[in-house]
SERO-4910 file (N, C-alpha, C, O; in steps of 0.05 Angstrom, whole numbers):
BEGIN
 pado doro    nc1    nc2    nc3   cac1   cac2   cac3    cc1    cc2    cc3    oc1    oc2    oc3
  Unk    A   -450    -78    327   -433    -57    317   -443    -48    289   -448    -65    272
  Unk    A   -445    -26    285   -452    -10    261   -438     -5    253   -428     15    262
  Unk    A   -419    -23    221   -393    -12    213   -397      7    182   -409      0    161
  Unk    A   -384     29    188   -387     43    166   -356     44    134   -362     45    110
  Unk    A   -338     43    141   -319     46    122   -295     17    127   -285      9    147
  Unk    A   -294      8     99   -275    -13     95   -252     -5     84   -253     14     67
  Unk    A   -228    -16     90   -197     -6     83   -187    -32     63   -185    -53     75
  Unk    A   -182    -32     40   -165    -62     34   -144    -57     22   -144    -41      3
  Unk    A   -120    -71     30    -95    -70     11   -106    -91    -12   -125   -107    -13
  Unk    A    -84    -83    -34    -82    -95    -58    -69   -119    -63    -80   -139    -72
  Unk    A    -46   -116    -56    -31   -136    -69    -31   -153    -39    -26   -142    -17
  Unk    A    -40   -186    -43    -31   -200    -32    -62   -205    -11    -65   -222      7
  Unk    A    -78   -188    -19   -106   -189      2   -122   -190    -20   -136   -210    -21
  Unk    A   -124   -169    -44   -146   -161    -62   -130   -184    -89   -144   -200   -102
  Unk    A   -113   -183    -91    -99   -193   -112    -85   -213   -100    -71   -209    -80
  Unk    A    -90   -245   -119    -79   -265   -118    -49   -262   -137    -45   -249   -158
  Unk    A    -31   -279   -123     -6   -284   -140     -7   -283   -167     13   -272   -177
  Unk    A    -21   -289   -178    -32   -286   -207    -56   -268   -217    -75   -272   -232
  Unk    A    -47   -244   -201    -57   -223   -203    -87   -225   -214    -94   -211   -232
  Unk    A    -99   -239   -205   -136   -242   -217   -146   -235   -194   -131   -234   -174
  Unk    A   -167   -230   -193   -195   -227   -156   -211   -244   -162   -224   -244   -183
  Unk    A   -213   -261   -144   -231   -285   -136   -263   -274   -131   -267   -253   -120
  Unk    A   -283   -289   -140   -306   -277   -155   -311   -266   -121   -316   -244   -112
  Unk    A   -308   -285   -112   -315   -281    -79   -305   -255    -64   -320   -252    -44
  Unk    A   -291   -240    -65   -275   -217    -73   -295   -194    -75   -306   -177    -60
  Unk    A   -295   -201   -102   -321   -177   -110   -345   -177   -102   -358   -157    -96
  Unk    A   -354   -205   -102   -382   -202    -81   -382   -193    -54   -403   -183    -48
  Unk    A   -361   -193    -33   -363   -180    -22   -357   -154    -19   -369   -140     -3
  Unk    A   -338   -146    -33   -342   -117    -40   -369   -103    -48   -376    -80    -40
  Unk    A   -386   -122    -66   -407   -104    -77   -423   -112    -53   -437    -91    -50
  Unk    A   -430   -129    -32   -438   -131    -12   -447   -117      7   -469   -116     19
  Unk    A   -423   -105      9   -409    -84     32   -420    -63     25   -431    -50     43
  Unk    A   -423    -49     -5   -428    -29    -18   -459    -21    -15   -470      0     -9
  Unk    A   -465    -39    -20   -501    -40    -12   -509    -38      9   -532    -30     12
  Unk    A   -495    -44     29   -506    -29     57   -501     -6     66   -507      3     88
  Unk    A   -481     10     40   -479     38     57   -445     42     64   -435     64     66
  Unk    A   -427     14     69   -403     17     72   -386     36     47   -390     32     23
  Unk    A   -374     51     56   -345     68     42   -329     44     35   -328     28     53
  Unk    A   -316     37     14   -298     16      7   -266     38     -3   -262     45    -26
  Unk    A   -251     43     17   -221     50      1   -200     27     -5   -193      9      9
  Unk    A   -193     32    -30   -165     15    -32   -143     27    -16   -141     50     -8
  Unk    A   -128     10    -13   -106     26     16    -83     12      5    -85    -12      1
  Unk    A    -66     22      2    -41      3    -23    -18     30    -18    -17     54    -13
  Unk    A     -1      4    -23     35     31    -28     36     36    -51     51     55    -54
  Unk    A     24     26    -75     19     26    -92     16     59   -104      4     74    -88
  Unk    A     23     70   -126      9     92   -134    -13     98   -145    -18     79   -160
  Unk    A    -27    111   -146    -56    111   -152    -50    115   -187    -70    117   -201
  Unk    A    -40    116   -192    -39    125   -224    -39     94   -238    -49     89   -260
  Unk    A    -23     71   -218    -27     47   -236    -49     28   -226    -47      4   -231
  Unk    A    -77     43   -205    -95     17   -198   -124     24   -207   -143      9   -203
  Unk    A   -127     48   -221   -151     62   -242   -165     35   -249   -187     28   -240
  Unk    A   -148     20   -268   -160     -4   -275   -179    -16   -258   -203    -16   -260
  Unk    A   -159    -31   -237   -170    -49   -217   -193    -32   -207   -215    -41   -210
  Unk    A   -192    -13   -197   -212      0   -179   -232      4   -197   -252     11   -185
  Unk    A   -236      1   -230   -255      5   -236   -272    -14   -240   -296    -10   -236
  Unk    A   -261    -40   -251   -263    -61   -245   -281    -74   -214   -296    -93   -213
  Unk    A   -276    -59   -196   -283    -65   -174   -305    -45   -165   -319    -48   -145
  Unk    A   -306    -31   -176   -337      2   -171   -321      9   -147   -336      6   -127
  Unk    A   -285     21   -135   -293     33   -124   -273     63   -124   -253     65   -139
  Unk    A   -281     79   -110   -276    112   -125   -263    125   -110   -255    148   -116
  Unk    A   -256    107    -77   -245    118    -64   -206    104    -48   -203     82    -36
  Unk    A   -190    119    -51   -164    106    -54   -143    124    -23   -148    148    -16
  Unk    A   -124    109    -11   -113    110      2    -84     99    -15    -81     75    -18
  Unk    A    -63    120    -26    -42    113    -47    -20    109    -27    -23    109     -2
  Unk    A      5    106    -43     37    113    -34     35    120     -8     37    142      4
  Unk    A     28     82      6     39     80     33     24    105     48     38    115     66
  Unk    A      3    114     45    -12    137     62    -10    158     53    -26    176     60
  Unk    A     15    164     31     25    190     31     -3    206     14      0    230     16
  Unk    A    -24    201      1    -42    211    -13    -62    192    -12    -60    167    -13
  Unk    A    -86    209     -9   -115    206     -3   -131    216    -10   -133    239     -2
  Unk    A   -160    203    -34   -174    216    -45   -205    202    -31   -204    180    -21
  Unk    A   -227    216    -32   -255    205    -25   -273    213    -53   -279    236    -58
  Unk    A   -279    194    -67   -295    207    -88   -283    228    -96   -294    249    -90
  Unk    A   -257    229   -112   -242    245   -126   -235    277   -110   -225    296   -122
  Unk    A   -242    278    -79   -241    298    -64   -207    289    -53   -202    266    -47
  Unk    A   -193    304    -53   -165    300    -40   -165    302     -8   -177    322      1
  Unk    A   -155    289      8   -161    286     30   -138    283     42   -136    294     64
  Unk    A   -118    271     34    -83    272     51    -66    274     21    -68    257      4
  Unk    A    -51    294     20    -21    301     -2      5    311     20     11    333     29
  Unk    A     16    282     23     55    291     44     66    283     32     76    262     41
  Unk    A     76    290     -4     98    286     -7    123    286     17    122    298     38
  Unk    A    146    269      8    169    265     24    189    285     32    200    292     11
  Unk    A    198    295     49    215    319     51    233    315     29    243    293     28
  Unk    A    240    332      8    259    333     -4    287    332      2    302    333    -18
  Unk    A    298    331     22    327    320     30    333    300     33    354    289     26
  Unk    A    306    286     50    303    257     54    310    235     22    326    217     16
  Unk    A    290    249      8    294    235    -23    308    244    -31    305    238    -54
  Unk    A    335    265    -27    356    259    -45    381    246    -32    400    238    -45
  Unk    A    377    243      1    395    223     13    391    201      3    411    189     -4
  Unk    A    365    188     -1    361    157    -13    373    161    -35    395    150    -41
  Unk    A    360    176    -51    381    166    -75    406    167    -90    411    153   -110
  Unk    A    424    188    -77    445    188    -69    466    161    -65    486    151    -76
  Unk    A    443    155    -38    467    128    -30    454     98    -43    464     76    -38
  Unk    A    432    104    -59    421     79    -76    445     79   -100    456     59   -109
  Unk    A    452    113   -108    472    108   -129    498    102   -119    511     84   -129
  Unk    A    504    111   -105    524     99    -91    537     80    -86    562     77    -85
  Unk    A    512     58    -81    522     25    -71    505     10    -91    499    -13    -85
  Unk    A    497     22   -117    485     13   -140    464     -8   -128    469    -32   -127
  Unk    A    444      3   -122    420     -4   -107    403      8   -119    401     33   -115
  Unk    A    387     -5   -134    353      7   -155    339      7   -127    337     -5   -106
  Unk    A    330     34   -143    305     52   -127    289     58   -147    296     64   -169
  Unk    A    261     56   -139    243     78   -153    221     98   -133    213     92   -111
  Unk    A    215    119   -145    211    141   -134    184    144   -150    181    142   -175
  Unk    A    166    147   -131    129    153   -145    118    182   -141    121    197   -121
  Unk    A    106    187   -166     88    219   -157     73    207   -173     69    185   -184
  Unk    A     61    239   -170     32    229   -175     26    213   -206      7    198   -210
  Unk    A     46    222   -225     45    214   -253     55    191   -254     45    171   -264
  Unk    A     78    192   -242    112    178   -261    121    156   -236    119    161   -212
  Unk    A    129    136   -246    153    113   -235    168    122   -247    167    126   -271
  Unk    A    194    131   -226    226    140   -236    239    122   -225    237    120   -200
  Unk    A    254    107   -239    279     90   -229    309    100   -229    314    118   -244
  Unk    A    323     92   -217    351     99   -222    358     80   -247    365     90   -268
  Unk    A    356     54   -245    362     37   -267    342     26   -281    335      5   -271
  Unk    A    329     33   -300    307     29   -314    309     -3   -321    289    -16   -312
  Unk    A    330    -20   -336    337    -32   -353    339    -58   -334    329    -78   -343
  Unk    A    353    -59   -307    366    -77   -288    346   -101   -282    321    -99   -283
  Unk    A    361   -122   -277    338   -142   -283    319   -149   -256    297   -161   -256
  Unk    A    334   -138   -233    313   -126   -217    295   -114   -213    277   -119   -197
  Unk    A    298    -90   -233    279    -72   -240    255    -88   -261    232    -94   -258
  Unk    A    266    -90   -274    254   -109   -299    231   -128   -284    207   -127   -289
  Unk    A    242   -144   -267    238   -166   -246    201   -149   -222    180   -157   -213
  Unk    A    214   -127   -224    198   -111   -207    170    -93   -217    149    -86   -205
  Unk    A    182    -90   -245    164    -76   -269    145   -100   -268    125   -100   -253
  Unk    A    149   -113   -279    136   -140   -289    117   -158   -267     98   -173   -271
  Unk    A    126   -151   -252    106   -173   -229     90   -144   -220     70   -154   -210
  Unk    A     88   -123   -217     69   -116   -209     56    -95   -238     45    -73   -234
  Unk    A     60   -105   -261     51    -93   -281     44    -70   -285     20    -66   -288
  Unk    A     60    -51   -285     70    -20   -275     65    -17   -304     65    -37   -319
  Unk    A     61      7   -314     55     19   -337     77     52   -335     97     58   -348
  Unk    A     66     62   -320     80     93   -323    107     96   -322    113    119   -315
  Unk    A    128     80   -326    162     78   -312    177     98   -335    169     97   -358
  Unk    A    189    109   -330    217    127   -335    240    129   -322    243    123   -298
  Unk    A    258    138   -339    287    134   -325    289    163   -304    278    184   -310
  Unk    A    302    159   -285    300    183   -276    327    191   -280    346    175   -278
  Unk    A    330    221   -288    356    239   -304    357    250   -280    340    253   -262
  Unk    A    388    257   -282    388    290   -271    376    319   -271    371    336   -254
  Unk    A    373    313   -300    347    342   -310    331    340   -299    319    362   -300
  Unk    A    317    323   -284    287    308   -282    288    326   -248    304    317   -232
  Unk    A    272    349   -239    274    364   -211    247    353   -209    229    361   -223
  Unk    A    245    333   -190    220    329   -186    224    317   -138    209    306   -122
  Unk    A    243    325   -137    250    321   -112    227    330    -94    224    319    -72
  Unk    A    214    347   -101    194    361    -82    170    346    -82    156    346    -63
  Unk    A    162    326   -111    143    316   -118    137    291   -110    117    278   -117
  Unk    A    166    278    -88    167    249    -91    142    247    -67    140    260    -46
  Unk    A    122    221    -80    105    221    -58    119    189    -39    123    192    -15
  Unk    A    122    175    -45    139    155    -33    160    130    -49    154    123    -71
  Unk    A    178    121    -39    199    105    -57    193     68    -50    178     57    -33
  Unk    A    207     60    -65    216     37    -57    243     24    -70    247     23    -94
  Unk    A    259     14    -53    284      2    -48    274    -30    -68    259    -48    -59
  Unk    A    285    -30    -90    289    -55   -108    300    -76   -100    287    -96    -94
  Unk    A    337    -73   -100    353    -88    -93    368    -88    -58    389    -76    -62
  Unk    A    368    -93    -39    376    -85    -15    383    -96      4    369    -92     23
  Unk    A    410   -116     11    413   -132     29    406   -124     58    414   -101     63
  Unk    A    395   -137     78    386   -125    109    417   -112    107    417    -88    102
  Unk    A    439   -122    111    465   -108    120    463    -82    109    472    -63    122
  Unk    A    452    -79     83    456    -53     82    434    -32     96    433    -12     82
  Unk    A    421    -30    113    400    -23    120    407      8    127    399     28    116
  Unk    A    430      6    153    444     21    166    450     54    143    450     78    148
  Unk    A    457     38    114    467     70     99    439     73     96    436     69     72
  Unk    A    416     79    107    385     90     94    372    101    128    352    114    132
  Unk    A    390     91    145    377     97    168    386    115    183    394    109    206
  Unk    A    387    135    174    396    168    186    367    187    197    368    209    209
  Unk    A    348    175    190    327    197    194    311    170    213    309    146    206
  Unk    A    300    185    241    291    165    261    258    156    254    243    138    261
  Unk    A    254    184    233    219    186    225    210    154    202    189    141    198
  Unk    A    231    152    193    228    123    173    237    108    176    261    106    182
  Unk    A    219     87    173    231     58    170    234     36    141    239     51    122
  Unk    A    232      8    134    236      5    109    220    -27    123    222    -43    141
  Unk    A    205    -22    101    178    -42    104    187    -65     83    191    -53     61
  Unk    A    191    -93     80    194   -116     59    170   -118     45    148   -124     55
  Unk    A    173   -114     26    145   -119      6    146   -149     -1    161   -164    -14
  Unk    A    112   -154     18    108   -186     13     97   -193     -6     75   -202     -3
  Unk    A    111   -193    -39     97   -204    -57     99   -228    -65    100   -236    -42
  Unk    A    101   -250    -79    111   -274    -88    133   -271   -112    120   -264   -132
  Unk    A    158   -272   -117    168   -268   -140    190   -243   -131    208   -235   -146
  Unk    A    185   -235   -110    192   -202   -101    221   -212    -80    210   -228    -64
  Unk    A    244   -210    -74    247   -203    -59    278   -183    -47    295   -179    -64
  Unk    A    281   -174    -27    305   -157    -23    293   -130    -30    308   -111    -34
  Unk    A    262   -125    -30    257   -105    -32    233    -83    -17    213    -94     -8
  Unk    A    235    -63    -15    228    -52     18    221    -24      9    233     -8     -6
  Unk    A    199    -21     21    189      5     20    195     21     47    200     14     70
  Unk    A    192     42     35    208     61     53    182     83     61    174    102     49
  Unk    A    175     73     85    149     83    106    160     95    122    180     89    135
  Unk    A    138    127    125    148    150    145    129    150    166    105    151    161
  Unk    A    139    147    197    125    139    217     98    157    223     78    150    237
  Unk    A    100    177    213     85    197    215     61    195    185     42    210    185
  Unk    A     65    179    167     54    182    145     55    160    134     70    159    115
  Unk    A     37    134    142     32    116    113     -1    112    128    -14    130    138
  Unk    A     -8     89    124    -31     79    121    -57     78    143    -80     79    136
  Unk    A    -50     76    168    -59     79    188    -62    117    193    -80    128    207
  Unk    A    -49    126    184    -44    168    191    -66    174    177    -80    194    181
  Unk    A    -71    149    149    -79    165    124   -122    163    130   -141    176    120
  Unk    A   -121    137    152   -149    120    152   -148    147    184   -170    159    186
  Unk    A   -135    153    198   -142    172    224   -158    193    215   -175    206    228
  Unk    A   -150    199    183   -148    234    176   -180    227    166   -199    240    173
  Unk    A   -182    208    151   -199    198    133   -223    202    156   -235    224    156
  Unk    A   -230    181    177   -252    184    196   -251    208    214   -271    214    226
  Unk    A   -226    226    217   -236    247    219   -254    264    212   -273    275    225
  Unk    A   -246    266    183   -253    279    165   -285    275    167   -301    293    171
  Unk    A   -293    242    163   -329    240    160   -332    239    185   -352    224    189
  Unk    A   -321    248    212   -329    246    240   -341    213    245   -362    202    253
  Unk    A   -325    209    240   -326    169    237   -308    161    269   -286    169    276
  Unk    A   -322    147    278   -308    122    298   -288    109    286   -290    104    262
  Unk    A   -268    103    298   -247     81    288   -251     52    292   -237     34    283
  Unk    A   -275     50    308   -290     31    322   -300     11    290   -294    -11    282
  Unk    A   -319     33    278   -331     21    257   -315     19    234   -327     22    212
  Unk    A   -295     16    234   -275     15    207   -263    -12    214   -253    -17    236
  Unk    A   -264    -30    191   -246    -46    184   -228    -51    165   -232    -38    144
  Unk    A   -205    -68    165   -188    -62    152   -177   -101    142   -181   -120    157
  Unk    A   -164   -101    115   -150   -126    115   -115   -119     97   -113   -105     76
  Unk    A   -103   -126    104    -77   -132    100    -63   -159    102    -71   -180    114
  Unk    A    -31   -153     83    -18   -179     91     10   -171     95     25   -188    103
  Unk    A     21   -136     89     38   -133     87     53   -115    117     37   -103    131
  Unk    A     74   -115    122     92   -110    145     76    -72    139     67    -62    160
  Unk    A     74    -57    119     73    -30    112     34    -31    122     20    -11    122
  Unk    A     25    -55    129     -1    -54    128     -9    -51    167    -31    -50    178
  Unk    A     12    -50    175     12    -51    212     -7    -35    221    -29    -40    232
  Unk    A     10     -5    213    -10     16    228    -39     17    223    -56     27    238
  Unk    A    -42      2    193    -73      0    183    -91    -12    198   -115     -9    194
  Unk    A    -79    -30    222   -101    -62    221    -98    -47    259   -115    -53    275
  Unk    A    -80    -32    265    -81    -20    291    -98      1    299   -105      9    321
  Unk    A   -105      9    270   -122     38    283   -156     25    269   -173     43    273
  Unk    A   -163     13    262   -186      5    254   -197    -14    276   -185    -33    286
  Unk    A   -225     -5    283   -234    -27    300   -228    -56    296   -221    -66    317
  Unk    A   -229    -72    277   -237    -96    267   -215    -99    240   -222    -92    217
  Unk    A   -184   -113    248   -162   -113    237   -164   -137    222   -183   -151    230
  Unk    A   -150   -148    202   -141   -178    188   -127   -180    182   -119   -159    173
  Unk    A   -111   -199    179    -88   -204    175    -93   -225    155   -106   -245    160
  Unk    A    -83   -221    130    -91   -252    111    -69   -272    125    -48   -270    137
  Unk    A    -93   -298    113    -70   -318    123    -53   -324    105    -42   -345    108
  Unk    A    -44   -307     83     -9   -309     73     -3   -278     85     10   -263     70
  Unk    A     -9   -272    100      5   -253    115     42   -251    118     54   -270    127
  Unk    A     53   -229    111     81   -232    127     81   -245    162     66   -232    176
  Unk    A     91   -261    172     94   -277    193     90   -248    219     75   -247    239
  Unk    A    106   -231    212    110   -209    242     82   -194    234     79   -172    244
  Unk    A     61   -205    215     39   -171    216     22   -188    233     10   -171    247
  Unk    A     13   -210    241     -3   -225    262     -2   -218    289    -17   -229    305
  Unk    A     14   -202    294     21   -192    317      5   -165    321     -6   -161    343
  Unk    A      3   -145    300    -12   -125    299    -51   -126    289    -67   -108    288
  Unk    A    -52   -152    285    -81   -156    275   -102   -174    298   -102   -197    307
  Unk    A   -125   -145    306   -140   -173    322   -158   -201    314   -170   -217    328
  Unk    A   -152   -197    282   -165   -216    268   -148   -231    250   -132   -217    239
  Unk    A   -146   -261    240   -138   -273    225   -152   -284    209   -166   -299    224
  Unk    A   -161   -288    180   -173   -293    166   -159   -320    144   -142   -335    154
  Unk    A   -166   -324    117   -159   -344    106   -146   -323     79   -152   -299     74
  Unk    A   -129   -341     67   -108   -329     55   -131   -314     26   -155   -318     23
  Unk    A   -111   -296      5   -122   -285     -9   -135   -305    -31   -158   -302    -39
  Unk    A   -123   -320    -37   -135   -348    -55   -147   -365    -46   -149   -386    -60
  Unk    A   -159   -364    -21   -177   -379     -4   -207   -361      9   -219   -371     28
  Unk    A   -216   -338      1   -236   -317      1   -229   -313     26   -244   -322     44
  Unk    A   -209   -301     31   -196   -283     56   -221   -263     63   -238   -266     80
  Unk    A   -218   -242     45   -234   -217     49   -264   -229     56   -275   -222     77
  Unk    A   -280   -249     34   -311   -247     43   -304   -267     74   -314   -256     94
  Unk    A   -290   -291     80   -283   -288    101   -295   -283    130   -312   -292    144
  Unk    A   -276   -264    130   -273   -235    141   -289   -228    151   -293   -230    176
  Unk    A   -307   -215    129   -333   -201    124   -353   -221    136   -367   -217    156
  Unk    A   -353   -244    120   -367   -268    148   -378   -261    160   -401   -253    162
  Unk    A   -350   -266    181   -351   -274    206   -365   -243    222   -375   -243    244
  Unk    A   -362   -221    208   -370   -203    222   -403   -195    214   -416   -175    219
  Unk    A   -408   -217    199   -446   -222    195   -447   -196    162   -467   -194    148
  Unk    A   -425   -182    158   -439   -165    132   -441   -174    106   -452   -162     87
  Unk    A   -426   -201    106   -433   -215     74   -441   -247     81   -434   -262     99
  Unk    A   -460   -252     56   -462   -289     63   -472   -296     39   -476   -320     34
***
């Protein structure tokens, strides 16, 4: 098999609990790179806070906010902001049942509660830089490219589940929990890698992909050659034809191994 483009989530595949990359990591990234592979970061993440990392890592091409935005070498390739009704039902009933939300575009982290020690809790473990309070003044409804749910007991699930197109994904971080991103069936990570090998008239055959997170499903389904780290969420093993070794154990080169492109 002749594989041409690699997919990796961030947190929890690329990034250890203590947010460092294992040298092993990067060598196979730069690995991969030298034979000609495409390397995207593929993250729910917004692209405004992983500049760093990706530069750090040489690479230029990004899959943001859960699919919702897609760049190739600074070329834009997928922009679906969220219907604007949709994001003001969420936040609505986030204020409502005093439930922190934050809301991503392309600039800004907007929270409902900036200050809350959830939020705080949430800021801090994934070392977010761009956060603001989000006002009323603040019309940026049209701009939201995707959210995530802070605080959120499963019981409450039911007041967020009025629209059949979304669902609410548990973000598997260490330090994290009760909190869930909110993925549109039509638009996260897997829609965003379809559009992508469209686009270079690419096989889905030759794409691989590694994840650990529940939001990482459709990713590891539409790529020939799926992973699942072994600190994976428990239900994403079900969607991956591959299992690999956890992120602090060289998951990714791994991986890459076993499929003969790094050693």
């Amino acid at each position: 098999m002749t594989y041409h483009t690699l997919f990796l989530d961030i947190d929890g595949t690329i990034l250890r609990p203590d947010h460092t990359i294992m040298d092993t990591t990067k060598e196979a990234i730069q690995q991969v790179k030298e034979q000609g592979i495409d390397v995207f970061l593929a993250t729910g993440r917004p692209l405004h806070e992983i500049y760093g990392l990706a530069d750090e890592l040489k690479v230029n091409s990004f899959i943001g906010y859960n699919g919702a935005f897609a760049t190739y070498q600074n070329n834009t390739i997928v922009d679906e902001p969220m219907d604007s009704r949709t994001a003001e039902h969420f936040l609505e009933t986030a204020y409502n049942n005093q439930h922190d939300i934050v809301v991503y575009t392309s600039e800004k982290n907007y929270y409902t509660a900036l200050t809350s020690d959830a939020t705080k809790n949430f800021i801090n473990t994934f070392h977010l830089k761009e956060n603001e309070q989000l006002k009323p003044e603040l019309d940026i409804k049209h701009e939201i490219l995707s959210m995530t749910l802070i605080n959120i007991d499963d019981k409450d699930f039911p007041l967020y589940s009025t629209d059949d197109n979304l669902y609410l994904s548990p973000v598997n971080v260490n330090g994290i929990n009760n909190c869930y991103d909110v993925i549109r069936k039509n638009v996260n990570k897997g829609e965003a890698i379809k559009t992508v090998l469209k686009n270079f008239n690419r096989t889905s055959e030759g794409a691989i992909a590694f994840g650990d997170g529940m939001n990482d499903k459709e990713m590891l389904t539409t790529v020939g050659e799926g992973f699942a780290m072994g600190n994976a969420h428990p239900d994403l093993f079900a969607y991956a034809k591959n299992r690999t070794t956890t992120v602090s154990d060289s998951g990714i080169f791994n991986g890459l191994n076993r499929l003969g492109l790094v050693k």
